[in-house]
matplotlib code that plots the C-alpha trace (Angstrom):
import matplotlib.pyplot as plt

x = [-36.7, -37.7, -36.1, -34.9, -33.6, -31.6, -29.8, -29.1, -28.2, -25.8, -24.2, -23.6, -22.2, -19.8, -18.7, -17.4, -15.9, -14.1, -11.2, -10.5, -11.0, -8.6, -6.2, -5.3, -6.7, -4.5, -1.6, 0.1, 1.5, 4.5, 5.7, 7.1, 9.9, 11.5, 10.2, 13.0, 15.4, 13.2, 13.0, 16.5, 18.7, 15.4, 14.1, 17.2, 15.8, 17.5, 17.2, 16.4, 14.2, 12.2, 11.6, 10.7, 8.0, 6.9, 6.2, 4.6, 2.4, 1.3, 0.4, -1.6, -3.3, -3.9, -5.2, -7.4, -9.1, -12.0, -12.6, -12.5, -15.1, -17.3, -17.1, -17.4, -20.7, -22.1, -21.4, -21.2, -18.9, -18.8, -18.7, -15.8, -14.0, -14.4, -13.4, -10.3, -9.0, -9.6, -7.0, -5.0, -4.5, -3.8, -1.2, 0.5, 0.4, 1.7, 4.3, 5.9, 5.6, 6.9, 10.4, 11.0, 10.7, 7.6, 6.1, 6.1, 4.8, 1.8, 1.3, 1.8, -1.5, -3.4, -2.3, -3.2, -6.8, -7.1, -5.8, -7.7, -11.2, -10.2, -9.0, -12.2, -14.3, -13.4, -13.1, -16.6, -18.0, -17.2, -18.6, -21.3, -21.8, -21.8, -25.2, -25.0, -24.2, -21.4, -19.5, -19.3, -15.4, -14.2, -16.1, -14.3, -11.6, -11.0, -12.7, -9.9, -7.0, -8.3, -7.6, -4.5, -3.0, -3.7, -2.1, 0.4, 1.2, 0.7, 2.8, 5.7, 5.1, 5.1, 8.2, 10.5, 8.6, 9.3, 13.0, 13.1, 11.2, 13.0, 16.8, 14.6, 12.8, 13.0, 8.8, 7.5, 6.9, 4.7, 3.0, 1.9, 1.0, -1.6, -2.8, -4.2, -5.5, -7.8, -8.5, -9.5, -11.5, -13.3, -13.8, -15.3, -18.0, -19.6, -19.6, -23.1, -23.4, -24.7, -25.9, -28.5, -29.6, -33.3, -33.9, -32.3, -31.9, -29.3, -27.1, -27.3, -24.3, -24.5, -26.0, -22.9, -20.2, -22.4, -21.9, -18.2, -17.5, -19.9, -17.5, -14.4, -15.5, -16.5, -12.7, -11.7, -14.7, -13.3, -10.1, -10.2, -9.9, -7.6, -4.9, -5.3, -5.0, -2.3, -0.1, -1.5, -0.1, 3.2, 3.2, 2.1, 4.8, 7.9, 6.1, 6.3, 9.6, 11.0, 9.2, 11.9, 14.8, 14.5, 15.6, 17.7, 19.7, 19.7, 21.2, 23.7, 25.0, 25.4, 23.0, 21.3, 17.3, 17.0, 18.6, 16.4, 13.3, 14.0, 14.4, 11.4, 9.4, 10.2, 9.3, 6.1, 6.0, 6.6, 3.8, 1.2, 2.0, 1.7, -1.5, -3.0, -1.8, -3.1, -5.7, -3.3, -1.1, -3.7, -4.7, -1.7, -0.6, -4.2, -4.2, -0.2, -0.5, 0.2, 2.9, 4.6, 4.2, 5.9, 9.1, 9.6, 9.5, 11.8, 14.1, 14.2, 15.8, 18.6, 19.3, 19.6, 21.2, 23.4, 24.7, 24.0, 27.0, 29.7, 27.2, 29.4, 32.3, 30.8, 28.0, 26.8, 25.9, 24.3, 22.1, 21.3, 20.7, 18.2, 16.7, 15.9, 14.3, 12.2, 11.1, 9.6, 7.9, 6.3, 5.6, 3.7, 1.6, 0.6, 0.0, -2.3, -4.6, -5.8, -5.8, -9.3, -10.5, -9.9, -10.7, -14.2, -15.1, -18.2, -19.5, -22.1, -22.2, -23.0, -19.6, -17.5, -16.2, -15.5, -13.3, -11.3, -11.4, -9.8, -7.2, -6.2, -5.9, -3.5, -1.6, -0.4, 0.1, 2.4, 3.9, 4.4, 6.3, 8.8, 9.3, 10.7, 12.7, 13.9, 14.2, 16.9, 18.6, 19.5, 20.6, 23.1, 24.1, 24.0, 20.5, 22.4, 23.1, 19.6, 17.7, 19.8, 18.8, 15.4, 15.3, 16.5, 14.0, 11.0, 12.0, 11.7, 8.3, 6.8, 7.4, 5.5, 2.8, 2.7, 2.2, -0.6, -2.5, -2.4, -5.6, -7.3, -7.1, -7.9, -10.4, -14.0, -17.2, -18.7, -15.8, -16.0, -18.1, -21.4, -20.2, -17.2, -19.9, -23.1, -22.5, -22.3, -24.6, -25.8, -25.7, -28.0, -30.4, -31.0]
y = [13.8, 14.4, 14.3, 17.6, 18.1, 14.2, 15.7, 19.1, 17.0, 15.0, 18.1, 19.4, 16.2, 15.5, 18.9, 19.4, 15.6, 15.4, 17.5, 16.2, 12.8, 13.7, 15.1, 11.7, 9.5, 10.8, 8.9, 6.6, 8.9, 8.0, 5.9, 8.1, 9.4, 5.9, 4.0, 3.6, 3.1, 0.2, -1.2, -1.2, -1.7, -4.1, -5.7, -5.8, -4.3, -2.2, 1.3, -0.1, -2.7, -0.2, 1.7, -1.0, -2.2, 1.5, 0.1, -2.4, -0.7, 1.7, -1.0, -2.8, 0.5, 0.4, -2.8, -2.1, 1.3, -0.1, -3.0, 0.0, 2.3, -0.7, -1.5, 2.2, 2.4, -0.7, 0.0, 3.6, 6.3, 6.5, 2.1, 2.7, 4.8, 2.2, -0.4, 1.0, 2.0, -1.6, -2.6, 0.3, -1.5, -4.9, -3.3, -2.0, -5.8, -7.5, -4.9, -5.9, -9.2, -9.4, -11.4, -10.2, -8.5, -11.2, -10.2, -6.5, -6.6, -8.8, -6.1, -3.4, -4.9, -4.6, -0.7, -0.2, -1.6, 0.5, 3.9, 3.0, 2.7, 5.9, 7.9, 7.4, 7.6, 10.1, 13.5, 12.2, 12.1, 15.6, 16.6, 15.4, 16.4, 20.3, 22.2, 22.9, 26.9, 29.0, 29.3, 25.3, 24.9, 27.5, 25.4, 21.7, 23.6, 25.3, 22.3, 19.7, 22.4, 22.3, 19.0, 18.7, 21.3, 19.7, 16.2, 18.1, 19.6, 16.0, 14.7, 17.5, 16.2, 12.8, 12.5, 13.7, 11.2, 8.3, 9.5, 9.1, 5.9, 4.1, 4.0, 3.2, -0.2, -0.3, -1.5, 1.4, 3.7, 1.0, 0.4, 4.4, 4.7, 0.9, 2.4, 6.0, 4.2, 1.8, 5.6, 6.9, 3.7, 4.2, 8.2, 7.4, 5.2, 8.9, 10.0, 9.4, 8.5, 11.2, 9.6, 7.5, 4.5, 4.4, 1.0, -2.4, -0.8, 0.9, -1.8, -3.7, -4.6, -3.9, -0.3, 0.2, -1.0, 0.9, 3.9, 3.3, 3.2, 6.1, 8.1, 7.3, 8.0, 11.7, 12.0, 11.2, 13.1, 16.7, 18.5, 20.0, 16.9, 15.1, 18.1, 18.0, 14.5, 14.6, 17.0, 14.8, 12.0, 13.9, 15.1, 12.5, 10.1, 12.7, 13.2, 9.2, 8.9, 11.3, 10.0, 7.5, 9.0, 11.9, 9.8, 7.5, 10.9, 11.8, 8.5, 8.6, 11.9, 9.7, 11.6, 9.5, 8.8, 11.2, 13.8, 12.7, 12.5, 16.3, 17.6, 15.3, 16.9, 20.5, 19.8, 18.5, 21.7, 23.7, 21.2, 22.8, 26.4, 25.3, 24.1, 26.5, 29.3, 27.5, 30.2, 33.1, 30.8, 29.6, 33.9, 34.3, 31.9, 31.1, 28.4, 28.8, 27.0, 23.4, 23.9, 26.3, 23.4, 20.9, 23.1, 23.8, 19.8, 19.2, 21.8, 20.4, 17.5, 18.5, 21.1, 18.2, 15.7, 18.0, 19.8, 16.3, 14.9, 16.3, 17.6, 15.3, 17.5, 21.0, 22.3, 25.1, 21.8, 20.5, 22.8, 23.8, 19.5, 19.9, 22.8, 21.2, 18.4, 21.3, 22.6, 19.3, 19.2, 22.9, 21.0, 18.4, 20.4, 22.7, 20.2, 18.0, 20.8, 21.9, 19.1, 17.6, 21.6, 21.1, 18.0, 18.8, 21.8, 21.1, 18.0, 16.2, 13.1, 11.6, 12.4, 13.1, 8.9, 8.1, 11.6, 10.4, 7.2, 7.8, 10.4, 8.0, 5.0, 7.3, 8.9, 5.0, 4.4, 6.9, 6.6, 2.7, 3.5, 6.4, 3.9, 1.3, 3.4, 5.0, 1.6, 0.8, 4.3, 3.2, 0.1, 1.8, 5.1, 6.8, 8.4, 11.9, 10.9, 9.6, 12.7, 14.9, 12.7, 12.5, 16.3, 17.0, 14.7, 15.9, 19.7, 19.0, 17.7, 19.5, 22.4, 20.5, 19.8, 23.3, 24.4, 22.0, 23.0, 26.7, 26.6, 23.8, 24.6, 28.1, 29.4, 31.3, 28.8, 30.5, 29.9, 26.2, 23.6, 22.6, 18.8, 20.2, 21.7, 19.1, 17.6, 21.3, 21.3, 24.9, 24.5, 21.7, 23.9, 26.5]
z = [18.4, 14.7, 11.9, 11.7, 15.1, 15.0, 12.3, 13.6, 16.6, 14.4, 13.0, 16.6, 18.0, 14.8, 14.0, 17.6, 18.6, 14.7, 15.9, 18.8, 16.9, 14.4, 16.7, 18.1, 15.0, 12.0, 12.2, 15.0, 18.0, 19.9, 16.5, 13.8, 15.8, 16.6, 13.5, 11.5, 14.5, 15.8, 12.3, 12.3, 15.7, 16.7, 13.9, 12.1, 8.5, 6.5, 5.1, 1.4, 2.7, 4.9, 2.0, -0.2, 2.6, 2.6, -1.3, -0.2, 2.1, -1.2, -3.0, -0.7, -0.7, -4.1, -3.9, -1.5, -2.3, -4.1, -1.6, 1.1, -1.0, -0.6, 2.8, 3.6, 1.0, 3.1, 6.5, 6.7, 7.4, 11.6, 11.7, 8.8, 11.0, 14.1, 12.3, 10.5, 14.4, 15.1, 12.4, 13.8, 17.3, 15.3, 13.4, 16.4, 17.9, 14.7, 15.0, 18.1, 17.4, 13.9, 13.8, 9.9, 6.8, 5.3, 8.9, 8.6, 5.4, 6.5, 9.3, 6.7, 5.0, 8.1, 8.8, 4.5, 5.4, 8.2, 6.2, 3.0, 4.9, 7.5, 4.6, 2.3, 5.1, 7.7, 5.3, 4.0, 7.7, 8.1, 4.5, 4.9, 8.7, 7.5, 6.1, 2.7, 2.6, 0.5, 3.6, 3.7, 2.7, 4.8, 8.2, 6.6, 6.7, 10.0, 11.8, 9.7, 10.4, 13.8, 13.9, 11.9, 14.5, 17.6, 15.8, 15.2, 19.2, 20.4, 17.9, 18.9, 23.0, 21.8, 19.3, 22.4, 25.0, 22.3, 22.2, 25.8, 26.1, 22.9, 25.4, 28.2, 26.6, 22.8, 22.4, 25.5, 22.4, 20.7, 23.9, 24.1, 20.2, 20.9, 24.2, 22.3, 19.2, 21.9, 23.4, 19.5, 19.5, 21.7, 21.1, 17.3, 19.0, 19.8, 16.3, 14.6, 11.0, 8.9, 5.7, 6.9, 4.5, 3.4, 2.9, 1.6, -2.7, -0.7, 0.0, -2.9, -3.9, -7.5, -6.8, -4.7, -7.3, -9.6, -7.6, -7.6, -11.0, -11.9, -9.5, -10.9, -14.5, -13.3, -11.9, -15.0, -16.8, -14.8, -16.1, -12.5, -10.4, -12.4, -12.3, -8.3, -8.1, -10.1, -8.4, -5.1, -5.8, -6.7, -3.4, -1.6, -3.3, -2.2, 1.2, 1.7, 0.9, 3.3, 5.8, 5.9, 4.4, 6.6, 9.9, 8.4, 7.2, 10.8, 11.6, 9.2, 11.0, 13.6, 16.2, 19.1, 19.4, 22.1, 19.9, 16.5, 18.4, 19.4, 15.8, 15.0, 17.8, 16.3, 12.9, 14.2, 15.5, 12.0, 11.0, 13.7, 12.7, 9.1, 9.6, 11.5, 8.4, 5.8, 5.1, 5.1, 3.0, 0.4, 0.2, -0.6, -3.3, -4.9, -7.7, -6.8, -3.5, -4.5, -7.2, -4.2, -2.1, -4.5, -5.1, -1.4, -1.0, -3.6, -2.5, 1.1, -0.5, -2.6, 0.4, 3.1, 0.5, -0.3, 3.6, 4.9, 3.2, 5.8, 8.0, 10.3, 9.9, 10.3, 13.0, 10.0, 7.7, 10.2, 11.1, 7.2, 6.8, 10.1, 8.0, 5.1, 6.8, 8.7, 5.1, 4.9, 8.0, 6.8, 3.4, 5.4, 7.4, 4.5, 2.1, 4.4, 5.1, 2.3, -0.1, 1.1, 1.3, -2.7, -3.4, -1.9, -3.5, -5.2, -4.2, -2.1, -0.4, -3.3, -4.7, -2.2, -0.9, -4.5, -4.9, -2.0, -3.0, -6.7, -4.9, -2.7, -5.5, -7.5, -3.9, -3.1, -7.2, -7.4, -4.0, -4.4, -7.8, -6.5, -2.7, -5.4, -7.2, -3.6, -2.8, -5.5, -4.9, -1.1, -2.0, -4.6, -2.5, 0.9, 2.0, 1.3, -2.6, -2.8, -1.8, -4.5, -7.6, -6.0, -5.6, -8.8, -10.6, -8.7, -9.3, -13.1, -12.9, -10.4, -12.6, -15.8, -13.5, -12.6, -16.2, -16.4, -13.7, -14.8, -16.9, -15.1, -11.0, -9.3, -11.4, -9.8, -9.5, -12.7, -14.7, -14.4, -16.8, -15.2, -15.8, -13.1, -10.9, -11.1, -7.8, -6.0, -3.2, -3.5, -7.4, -6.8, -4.7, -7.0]

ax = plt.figure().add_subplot(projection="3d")
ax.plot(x, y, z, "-o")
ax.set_aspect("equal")
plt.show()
């Protein structure tokens, strides 16, 4: 086989396994529906503390970007993916065998080196497993929303089946979510790495730091990427939060496992059909799309903080709290699948780790920052209380982040610098 047809054969193999890859590989099945439950009735933590590990779990990720940029520079993208479902398995070990808070933050570290290496790694495999061709973002797209979508069904199945499982035995859940990360495992073993290294200059370990740093000064360099990572890491701090504050909400109602991993299930399901509309969605709103996102996330909040304060007294609150929370699951879905569609316009796989890379350094900065304040909030009011301010305070500047995006996101490919556009793969073939 030449050289030609290994890499058509590369393309093939990567662009068809990647969504089934993703679909199981995201994020931990069978977990997120009983997480806080078994954090609390099992491990005995509580709701402030969860969220302050969340905290903790951003800033290991902070800590650990640049050390993941390198290993993924030195080892490649596929063997970074294999190695960050490795830590994925461990995670899920320490997890049932932690006894208390100093142990769940140890195992938090592992999961944040898992995440920090899958993260830069995985959208870059795909990147760069695609020909260079106009139509490029369009095909990362629908192959990553693809993806996305069929987490998201599992995820629905899965939520209910934990429900079940967590008042059968409290750690069957965990057993499920360690079982299909050894199944992911073994499923990125088949992806083949598509930037092939040329000789030993390339992993010298001051070309790669070199690399690095030359990446993160373009970020900075391009008006552009900064406003997207800004309103990012906006997002991706609010989306954190209610990860958490969204069940122990539901808890607070005073509604069993069974019947939270059903609403869970469901706004997985809002998720999938979220997904799968992003391109009708992103026609639709244009350079809006983010900003949209952002005050649909903040209104969930205030809309279930507010209903969920006697939703234990009236069926029509409850049902409006439940619907909040669902504006979130919408929010997620949404936001998740387009985001790298963005943040890889014009680039190459030059470019493209280190853009994920400095996104993901400033989505765990701001998301450790807002966890501590959300930290505080629980520790000083109910969950419903918490969302309001929260809501309230992210309304205000989500819409100053909006006004600063206006002139810097949306605009055509001719319209941009060609410092924005130097790492375009079809600006670089003309």
């Amino acid at each position: 086989m030449n050289e030609k047809e290994a890499k058509q054969h590369m393309r093939k193999r990567n662009m068809k396994i990647f969504p089934i890859y993703k679909m199981l590989a995201w994020d931990y099945l069978f977990f997120y529906a009983i997480d806080f439950l078994f954090l609390t009735q099992v491990k005995g933590i509580s709701p402030s503390n969860i969220v302050l590990k969340t905290s903790f779990y951003a800033l290991f990720n902070i800590l650990l970007q640049i050390p993941a940029s390198i290993v993924v520079e030195f080892i490649g993208r596929k063997n970074s993916a294999v190695l960050g479902n490795v830590l994925g398995c461990l995670y899920i070990v320490m997890l049932m065998l932690s006894r208390n808070l100093q142990d769940l933050i140890i195992a938090d570290f592992v999961s944040a080196m898992a995440f920090s290496i899958k993260n830069t790694a995985e959208p870059s495999l795909l990147n760069s497993s695609i020909p260079p061709s106009k139509y490029k973002s369009k095909i990362f797209s629908r192959i990553n929303m693809r993806g996305m979508t069929g987490f998201y069904v599992l995820s629905c199945v899965s939520k209910i089946i934990a429900g079940v499982l967590f008042n059968v035995n409290n750690y069957l859940p965990l057993i499920c979510s360690l079982v299909t990360l050894i199944i992911v495992t073994l499923i990125s073993l088949f992806l083949i790495e598509p930037v092939k290294k040329s000789g030993k200059s390339d992993i010298s370990y001051k070309k790669n730091i070199k690399e690095i740093k030359d990446g993160f000064t373009y970020v900075l360099k391009v008006d552009r990427l900064k406003a997207l990572i800004l309103s990012s890491s906006l997002i991706s701090a609010l989306l954190g939060v209610l990860q958490n504050c969204s069940t122990s909400l539901l808890r607070d109602i005073g509604l069993s496992a069974i019947a939270i991993g059903i609403i869970s299930a469901l706004g997985s399901m809002i998720s999938s059909i979220a997904s799968r509309k992003q391109e009708l969605y992103h026609k639709h709103f244009r350079n809006k799309s983010l900003i949209t996102i952002s005050l649909l996330l903040s209104s969930s909040c205030i809309i279930a903080g507010v209903c969920g304060i006697n939703a234990k007294k009236t069926v029509a609150l409850l049902i409006i709290t439940v619907g909040g929370l669902w504006i979130y699951n919408f929010c997620h879905g949404m936001y998740y699948t387009i985001i790298d569609k963005y943040l890889r316009n014009f680039t190459n796989k030059n470019i493209d780790t280190k853009i994920f890379a400095a996104n993901n350094l400033a989505s765990n900065s701001m998301r450790f920052i807002i966890g501590m304040i959300a930290s505080f909030l629980l520790d000083k009011m109910s969950t419903a209380y918490c969302l309001i301010t929260l809501g309230v305070v992210f309304s205000i500047i989500y819409v100053l982040v909006g006004q600063y995006m206006k002139t810097r996101v949306g605009k055509k490919p001719e319209e941009y610098t060609k410092e924005e556009t130097k790492y375009d793969e079809l600006h670089i073939e003309k």
